[in-house]
N, C-alpha and C positions, 0 to 999 in steps of 0.2 A: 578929593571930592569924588562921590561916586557916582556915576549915570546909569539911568535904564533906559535904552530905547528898543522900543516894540517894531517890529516889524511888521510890514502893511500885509495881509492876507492877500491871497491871490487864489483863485477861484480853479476848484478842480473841472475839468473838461466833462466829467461825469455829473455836474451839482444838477441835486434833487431840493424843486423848491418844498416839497411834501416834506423836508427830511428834518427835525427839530433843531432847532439853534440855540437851544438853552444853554448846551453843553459848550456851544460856541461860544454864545455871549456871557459866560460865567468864568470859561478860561481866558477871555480877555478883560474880564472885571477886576481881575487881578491887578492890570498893570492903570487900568484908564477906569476910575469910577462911573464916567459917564461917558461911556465910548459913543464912537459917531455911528448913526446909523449906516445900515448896507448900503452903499449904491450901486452896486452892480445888476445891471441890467440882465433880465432872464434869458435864456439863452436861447433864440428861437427854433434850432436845428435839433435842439435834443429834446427825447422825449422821455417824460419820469419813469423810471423802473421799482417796478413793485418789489420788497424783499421777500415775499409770499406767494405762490400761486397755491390756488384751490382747484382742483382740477374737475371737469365736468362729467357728469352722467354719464354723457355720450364718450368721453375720452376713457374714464373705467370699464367702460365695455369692450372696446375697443384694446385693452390690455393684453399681450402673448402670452404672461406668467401669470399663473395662477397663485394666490398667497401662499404661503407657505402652511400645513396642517399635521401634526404630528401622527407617525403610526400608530393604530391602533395598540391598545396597552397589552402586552403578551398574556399578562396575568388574566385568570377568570375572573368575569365581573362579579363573584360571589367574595372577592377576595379584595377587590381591588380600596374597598374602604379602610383596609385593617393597614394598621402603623406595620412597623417593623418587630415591634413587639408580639402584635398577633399573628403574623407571618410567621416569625418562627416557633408559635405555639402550634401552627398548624402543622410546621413540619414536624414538630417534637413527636405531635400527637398520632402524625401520617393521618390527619383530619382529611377523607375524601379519597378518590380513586388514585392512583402514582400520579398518570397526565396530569391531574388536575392541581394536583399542589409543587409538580417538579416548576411549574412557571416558575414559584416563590422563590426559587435559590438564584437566577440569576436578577431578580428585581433586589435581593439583598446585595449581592454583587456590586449592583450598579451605585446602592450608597453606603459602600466602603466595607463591608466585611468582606473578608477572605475566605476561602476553603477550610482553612483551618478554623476558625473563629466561628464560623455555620457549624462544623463536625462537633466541636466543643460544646456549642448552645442545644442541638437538637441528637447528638448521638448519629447523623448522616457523614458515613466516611466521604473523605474526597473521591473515592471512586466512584463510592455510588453513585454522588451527586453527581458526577460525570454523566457518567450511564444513564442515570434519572432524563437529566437534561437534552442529552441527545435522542433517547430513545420516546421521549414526545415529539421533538421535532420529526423524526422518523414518523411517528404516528398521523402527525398532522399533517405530510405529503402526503401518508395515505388516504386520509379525509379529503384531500382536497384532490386527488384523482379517482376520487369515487368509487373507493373501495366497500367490497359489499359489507353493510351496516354489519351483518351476523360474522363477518370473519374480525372484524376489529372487535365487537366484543368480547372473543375470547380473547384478546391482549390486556382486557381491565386487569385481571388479578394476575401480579406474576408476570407481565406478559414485556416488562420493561428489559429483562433479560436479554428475551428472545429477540427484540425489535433492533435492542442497541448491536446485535450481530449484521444484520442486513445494512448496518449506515452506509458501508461502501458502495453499493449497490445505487442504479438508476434509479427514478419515481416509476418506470413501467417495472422493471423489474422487483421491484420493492412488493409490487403489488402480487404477482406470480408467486414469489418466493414466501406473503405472509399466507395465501390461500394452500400450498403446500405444507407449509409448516403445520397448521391447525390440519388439516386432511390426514396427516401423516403421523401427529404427534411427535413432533420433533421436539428434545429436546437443547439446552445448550448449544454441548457439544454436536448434535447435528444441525443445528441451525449455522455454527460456525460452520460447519465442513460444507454445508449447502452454500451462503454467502461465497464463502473462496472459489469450489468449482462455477457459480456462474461467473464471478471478476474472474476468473484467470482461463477460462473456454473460450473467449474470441482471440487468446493469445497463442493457440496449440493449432493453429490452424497451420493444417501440411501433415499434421501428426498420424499415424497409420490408423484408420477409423474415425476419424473425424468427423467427415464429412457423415458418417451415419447419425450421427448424433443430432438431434433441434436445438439449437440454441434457444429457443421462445422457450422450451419444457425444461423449468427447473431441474423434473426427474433426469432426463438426459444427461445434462452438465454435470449433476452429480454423480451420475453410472458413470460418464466420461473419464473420472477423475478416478473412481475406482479401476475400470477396465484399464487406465493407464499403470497403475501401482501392479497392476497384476501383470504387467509385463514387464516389469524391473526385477521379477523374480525366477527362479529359475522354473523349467518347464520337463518332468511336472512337478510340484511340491504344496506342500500343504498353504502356505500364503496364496498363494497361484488361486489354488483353486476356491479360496475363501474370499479373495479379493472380485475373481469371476463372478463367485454365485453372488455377494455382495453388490455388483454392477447389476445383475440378472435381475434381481428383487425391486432398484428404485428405480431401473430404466422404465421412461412410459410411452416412447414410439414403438412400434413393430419392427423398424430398421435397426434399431439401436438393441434392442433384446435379439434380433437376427444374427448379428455382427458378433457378438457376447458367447449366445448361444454356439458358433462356429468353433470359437478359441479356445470355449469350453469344453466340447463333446472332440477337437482337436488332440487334446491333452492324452484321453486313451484310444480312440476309435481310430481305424481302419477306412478311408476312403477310397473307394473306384479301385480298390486291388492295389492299391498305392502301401509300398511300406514304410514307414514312415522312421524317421532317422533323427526325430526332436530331441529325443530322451539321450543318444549317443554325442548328441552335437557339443559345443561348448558356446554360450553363450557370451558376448561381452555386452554390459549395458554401456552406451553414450548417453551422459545424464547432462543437460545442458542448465547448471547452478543459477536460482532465482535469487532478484535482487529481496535481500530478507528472510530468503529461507534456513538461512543457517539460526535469525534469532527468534522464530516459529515452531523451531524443531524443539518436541520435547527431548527428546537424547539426541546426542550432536555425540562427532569418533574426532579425537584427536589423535595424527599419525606424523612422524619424522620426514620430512621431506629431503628429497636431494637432486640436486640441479644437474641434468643432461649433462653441459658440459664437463662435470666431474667424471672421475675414472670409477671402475666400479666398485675401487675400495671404499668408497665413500658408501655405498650401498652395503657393503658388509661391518662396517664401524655404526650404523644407524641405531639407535635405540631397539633394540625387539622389544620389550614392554613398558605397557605407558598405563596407569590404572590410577583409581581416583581414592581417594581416602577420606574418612571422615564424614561429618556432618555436612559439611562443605562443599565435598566433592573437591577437595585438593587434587590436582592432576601429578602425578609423580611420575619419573621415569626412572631408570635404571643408572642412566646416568644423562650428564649434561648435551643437550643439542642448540645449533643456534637456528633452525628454522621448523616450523610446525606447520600442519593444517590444520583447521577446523570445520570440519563435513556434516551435514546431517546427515542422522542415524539410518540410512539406506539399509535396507536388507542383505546388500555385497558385503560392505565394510562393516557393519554392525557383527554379522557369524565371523571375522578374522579373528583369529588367535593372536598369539607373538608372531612377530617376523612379518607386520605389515609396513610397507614402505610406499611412498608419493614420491614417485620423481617429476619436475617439472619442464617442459618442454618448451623454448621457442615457438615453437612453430609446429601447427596438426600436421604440416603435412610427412610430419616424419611417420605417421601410421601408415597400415598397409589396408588402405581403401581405397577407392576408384577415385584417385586425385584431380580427374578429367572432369567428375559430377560433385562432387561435393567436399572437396577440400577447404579449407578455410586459413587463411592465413592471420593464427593467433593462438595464443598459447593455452596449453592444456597440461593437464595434470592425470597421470598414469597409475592409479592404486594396485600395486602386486603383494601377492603372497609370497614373503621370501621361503617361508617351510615347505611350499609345495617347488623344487628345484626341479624334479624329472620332466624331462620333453616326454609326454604320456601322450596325450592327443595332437592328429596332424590336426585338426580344424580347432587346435588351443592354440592361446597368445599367449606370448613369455617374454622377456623383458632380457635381453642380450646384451654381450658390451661391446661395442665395434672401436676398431681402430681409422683414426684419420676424418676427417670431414668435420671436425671442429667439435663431434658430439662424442660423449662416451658410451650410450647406450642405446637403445631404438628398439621395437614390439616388432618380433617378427613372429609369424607362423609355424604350428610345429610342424609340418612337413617338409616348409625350408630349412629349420636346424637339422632336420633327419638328413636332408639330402648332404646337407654338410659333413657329414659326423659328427653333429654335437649330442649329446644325449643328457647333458645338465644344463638351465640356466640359471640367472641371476633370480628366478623369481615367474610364479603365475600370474599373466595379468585379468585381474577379476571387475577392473570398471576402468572408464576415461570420464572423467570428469573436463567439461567445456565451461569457460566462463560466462557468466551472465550479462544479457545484453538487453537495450531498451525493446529491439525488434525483435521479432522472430522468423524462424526459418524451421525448415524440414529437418527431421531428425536422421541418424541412419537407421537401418533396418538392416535386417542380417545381410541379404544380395548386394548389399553396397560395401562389401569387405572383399578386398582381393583374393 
């Protein structure tokens, strides 16, 4: 025999008499066709709760957050009705000035086509459309730091090139360097070389002449960067003085053309009865390696290295020639080495022949500089000429092999090998290469060599 028995409801602590009981009195019509009525008495202590609030005038005003309102559409409002289809008729067609229709590539971006799949439809390489995209953005800080009307219209035709060089640059500087570039006619490639000497000018600070130079004057930073090159060369010689009179030309303070002017008329002239000992001297450059410079350089030296602590046989087994072949530029040597460098094409090591060698050092302070001021504890790299052997100059560096103190070799001066009796070394040394660091610091200068 089977039984159903119902259990009595029991009243929740929250009951709402507002709240419909159909649902109730239908789930128990199941068991009881003619159920008994509720008696439960209302509950005097609680009060009904609304499932809705509407909230009042005065309490929306009275809101911190404002609703939410999308950015305005990047795109021109001439454009902004057209499908994806006529987007990229406009790019096919370059319908309009570059700014105006570069918007378009990344609004197609945003619903699912790719770089590829744009360059395909409209014939715009993914470079370009790079270029394109950044160098409005570019353009449109300049609009909006109020740049003058008549300099941004020379950027309408053409001018996407020039802008997309300056992206690294400040919105103040942006502004400086687009009014130069149009004043000067700059193209490309000087727009690029302007960009780089303003980013990389607040980082040469210490550097000899420096401080002559404006940071605010585009011209400056870029003389800066020449007048620097022009002293990585020897003194006098034909780069020397092309990179001078090159700083001379775009410098535009009178301190900075002063300073230029000095190093220049320096080269052959005769001061206060002074005679002058440049030309006899030997010079070493201390080139202190930027992070990325080596993948900037349009020619880059590859040379054999060999580590201090080796003996100096290791210096005479080194590769002497390393040359490149082919299309490609295959790099070949003579025979097999296990360690390389890779340097940009600097004026030192770019004129070496055969018999260029890198030895690497522990520790700078194995050179003969004033270790009291500017020594550095970190390692460096020694580029010598092994063809040039003779001790010729006492104020030349040469690359020696020592016994004892854990190193096999060390830059001594040639008037210390003379005093010795050596009259061969291992090798000319013609640069030190410093590694590159986030900071910067003072370079040496010739009176900082022992």
């Amino acid at each position: 025999m089977l039984s159903v028995t119902a259990n009595t409801l029991k009243p929740f602590s929250s009951f709402n008499p507002n709240t419909n009981t159909n649902l109730l009195l239908f789930s128990t019509s199941f068991l009881n066709p003619r159920p008994p009525p509720l008696l439960y008495p209302k509950p005097s202590s609680l009060k009904p709760i609304s499932a809705t609030l509407t909230p009042s005038s005065s309490f929306q005003q009275q809101q911190v957050y404002q609703p939410f309102r999308p950015p305005p559409s990047p795109v021109p409002a001439k454009f902004r009705s057209l499908d994806a289809n006529g987007r990229i008729e406009i790019l096919s067609n370059r319908l309009g000035l570059w700014y105006e229709f570069a918007p378009l590539i990344p609004s197609l971006l945003q619903e699912g086509f790719t770089p590829p799949t744009i360059e395909e439809a409209t014939g715009i390489s993914g470079v370009e459309q790079n270029r394109l995209v950044v160098a409005a953005q570019v353009r449109d800080s300049l609009v909006q730091s109020k740049t003058d009307p008549q300099i941004l219209a020379e950027f309408d035709t053409g001018g996407s090139e020039l802008l997309y060089e300056i992206r690294l640059l400040s919105v103040q500087q942006r502004a400086a360097a687009a009014r130069y570039i149009i004043e000067n006619k700059l193209d490309a490639k000087g727009t690029q070389d302007l960009a780089r000497s303003m980013k990389d000018f607040p980082r040469r600070r210490g550097e000899k002449g420096w401080e002559s130079f404006d940071y605010a004057h585009p011209g400056d930073c870029l003389g800066f960067m020449y007048y620097r090159q022009a002293r990585e060369h020897k003194n006098p010689s034909e780069p020397r003085t092309a990179a001078l009179e090159q700083a001379l030309k775009v410098a535009g303070t009178d301190k900075a053309k002063k300073i230029i002017l000095t190093d220049f008329e320096g080269e052959t002239d005769e001061k206060e009865g002074r005679e002058w000992d440049v030309i006899d001297a030997v010079r070493v450059p201390v080139v202190r390696l930027k992070f990325g410079e080596v993948a900037e350089s349009s020619k880059v030296v590859i040379l054999p290295v060999c580590r201090a602590e080796e003996k100096d046989k290791e210096v005479l087994e080194a590769p002497w020639e390393c040359s490149s072949e082919g299309e490609f530029g295959v790099v070949v040597a003579e025979k097999g080495w296990k360690r390389w460098v890779v340097l940009p094409g600097w004026e030192p090591v770019v004129g070496l022949g055969k018999g260029a060698v890198v030895v690497s050092f522990s520790d700078a302070r194995v050179l003969p500089w004033k270790v009291n001021k500017w020594y550095k504890e970190e390692p460096i790299l020694v580029v010598a000429d092994r063809s040039k052997k003779e001790v010729a100059a006492d104020d030349g560096f040469y690359l020696a092999a020592v016994e004892g103190g854990g190193l096999g070799f060390k830059v001594v001066r040639g008037s210390a090998l003379k005093e010795t009796g050596v009259k061969e070394s291992l090798g000319t040394v013609v640069m030190i290469v410093r590694p590159p660091r986030d900071d910067t610091d003072d370079q040496l200068s010739e009176e900082d060599w022992e």
